[in-house]
C-alpha positions, 0 to 999 in steps of 0.5 A: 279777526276778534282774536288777533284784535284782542291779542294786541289790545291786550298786548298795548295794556301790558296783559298779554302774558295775563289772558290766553286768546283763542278762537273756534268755530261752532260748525264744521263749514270751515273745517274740510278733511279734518283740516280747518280753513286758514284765515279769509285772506280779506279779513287778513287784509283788513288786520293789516290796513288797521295795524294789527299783526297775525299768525298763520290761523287755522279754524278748529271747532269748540269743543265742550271742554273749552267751556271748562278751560275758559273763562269768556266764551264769546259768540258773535252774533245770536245764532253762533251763541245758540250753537254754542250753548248747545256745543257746551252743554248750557252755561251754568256758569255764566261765561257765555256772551255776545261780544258787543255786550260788552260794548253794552249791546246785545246786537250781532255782529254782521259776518263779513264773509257774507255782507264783505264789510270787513271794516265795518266789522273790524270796528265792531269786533274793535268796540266789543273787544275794547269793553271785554278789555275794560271788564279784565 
């Protein structure tokens, strides 16, 4: 959800053609035969009671060289960050975050497919993303 939320954040402050938004996964639970998992059709419907457009997505993993091409590596809870760091190498850098810091905390976001309050994460990825915003 957090990149189809920032994508359209960005688009309503006229910088969509500005930042490049992308997502990928720190395990390969999402990806099966080589081919990741379209979008939870729950997290689908909640894009969509909220207004925000999306593409057919498919999960792809991170890679080290995203840590390279990137200027914002964004986890959502501590455990993806920890995965993460690992995937990339470190930080020395420092481009890697949880998404609420910048929402000024440094809470997880709870993962819906496990708790299925979509929209209670809606609402924090929507916090999260609006604070990265503000920092562009």
């Amino acid at each position: 959800m957090a990149e189809f939320i920032m994508k359209q954040l960005l688009a309503e402050a006229g910088k969509a053609d500005q930042v490049e938004v992308a997502s990928a996964a720190v395990t390969g639970d999402e990806i099966v035969g080589g081919v990741g998992n379209p979008m939870d059709p729950r997290a689908q419907r909640e894009l969509a009671k909220n207004g925000v457009p999306f593409s057919q997505h498919r999960a792809r993993l991170l890679t080290r060289e995203d840590y390279d091409k990137y200027d914002y590596l964004i986890a959502m809870d501590s455990e993806n960050f920890m995965a993460m760091n690992q995937i990339c190498g470190g930080d020395p850098e420092r481009k890697q975050y949880k998404l609420l810091q910048f929402a000024g905390s440094y809470a997880d976001i709870d993962d819906p497919w496990y708790t299925n309050d979509f929209d209670l994460a809606f609402q924090e990825i929507s916090r999260g993303c609006r604070g990265l915003l503000d920092q562009l």
